[in-house]
C-alpha positions in Angstrom: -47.2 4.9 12.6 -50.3 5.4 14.5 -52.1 8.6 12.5 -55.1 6.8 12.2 -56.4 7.1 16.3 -55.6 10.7 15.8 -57.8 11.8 12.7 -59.6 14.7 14.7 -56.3 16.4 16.1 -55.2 16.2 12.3 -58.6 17.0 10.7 -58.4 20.5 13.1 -55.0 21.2 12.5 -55.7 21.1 8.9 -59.0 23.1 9.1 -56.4 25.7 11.3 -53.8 25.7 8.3 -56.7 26.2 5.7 -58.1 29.1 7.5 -54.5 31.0 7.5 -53.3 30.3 4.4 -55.3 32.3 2.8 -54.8 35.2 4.2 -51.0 35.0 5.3 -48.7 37.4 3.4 -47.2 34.6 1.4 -46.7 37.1 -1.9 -45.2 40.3 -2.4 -48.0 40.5 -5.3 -51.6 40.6 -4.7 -53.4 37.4 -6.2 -56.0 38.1 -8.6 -57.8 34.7 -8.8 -60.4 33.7 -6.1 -59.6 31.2 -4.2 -61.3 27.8 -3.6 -62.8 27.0 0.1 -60.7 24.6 0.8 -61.7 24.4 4.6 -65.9 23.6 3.3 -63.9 20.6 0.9 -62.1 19.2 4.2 -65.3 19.4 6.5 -67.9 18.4 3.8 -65.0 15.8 2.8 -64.8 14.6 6.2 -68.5 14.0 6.7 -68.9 12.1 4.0 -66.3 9.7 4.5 -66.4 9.0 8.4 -70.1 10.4 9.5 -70.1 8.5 13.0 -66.7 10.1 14.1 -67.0 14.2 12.6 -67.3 16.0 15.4 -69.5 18.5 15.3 -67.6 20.6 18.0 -64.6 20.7 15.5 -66.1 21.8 12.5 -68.0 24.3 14.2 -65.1 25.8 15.6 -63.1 25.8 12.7 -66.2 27.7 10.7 -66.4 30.2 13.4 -62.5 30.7 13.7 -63.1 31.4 9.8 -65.9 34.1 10.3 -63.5 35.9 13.2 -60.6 35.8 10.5 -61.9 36.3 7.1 -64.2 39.0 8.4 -67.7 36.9 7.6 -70.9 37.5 9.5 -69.7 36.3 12.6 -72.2 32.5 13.6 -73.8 32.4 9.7 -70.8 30.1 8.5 -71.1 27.6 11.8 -75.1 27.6 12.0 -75.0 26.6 8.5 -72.4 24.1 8.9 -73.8 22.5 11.9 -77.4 22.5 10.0 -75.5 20.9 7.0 -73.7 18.6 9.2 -76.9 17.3 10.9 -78.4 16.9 7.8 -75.5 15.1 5.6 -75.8 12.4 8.6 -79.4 12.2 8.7 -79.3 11.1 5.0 -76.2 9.1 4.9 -77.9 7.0 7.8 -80.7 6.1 4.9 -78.3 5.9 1.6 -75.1 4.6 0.8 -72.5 7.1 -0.7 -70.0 4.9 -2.1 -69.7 6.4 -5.7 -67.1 9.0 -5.6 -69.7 10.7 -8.4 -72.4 10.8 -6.2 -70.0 12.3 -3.4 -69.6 15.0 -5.4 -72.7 15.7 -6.3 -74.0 15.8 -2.4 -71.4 18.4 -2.2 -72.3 20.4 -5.4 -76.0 20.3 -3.6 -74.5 21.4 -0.1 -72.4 24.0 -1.7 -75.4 25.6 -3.8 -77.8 25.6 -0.4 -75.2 27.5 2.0 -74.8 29.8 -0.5 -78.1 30.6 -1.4 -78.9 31.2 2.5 -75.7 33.3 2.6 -77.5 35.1 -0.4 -80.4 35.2 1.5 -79.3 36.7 4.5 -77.1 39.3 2.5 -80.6 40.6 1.2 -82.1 40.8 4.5 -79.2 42.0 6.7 -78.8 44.8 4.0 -75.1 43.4 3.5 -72.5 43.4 0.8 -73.3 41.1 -1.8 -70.9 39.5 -3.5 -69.8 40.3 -7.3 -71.7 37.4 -9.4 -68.0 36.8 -11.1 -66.2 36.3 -8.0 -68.8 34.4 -6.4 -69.1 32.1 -9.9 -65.5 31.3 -10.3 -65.1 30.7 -6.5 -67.6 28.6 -6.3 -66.1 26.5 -9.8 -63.0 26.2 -8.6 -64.3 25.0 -4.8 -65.8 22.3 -6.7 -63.3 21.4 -9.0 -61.0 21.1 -5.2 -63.5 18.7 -3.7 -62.4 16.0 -5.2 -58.9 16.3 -4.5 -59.5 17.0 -0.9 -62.0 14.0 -0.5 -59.0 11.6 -2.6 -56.1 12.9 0.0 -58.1 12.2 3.1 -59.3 8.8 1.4 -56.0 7.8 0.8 -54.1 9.6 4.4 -56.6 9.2 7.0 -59.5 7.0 5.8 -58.1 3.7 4.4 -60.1 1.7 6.6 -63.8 3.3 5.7 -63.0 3.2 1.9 -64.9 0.2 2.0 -68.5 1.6 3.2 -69.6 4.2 5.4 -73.7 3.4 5.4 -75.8 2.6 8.3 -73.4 3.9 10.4 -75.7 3.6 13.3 
């Protein structure tokens, strides 16, 4: 089985289920507890572990297929994954992330930055801020999902850059 030449078809077919799932009429109940962003977990995820191949193209499609269906500030999400993006691999072309601690504290600092400028903008576009409590436990539990995400694609699609993934120049 050949899944490996095919990561990006996989990685944007994921990205597609992530973005409905959440908002597909799976309960006859509505759910009370936030829910994780899975879809930042599987791009920052897929940065991290294969830098030279993410395609930038991909994840900013799947960020802005996000803001059209989960009714977000339609170009905020994919500017400030592409800026994140560009970033991530601008530093991971300096340091080695092989510690699966340190992976998760890159994202921890990622996740903390895009939300402060989504803070940021909310002030100055005079939007809807988000209630601290939804915004604290969504932002917990997106954390604590990170490293299940980055574990899965490790041990599915990324077996061969387990190894190292620095200097990928």
């Amino acid at each position: 089985m050949n899944i490996i030449k095919h990561k990006k078809t996989i990685i944007l077919f994921i990205g597609f289920l992530l973005v409905i799932l959440p908002i597909s009429p799976i309960y006859n109940q509505p759910v009370i507890i936030e829910k994780p962003d899975l879809l930042l977990c599987l791009i920052f995820g897929w940065i991290i572990l294969d830098p030279k191949n993410s395609s930038i193209s991909i994840l900013i499609l799947l960020s802005f297929f996000a803001d059209i269906l989960w009714y977000r500030p339609l170009g905020l999400w994919p500017l400030l994954i592409l800026l994140g993006s560009l970033s991530i691999k601008l530093i991971l072309t300096k340091i080695s992330v092989d510690s699966f601690f340190l992976k998760v504290i890159y994202f921890i600092l990622f996740l903390i930055t895009i939300d402060t400028f989504i803070f940021i903008t909310s002030l100055i576009g005079l939007t809807e801020e988000l209630d601290f409590n939804i915004w604290f436990t969504r932002f917990i539990f997106t954390i604590l999902s990170f490293p299940l995400i980055v574990y899965l694609l490790e041990i599915l699609l990324f077996k061969d850059k387990k190894k190292s993934n620095s200097k990928f120049l």
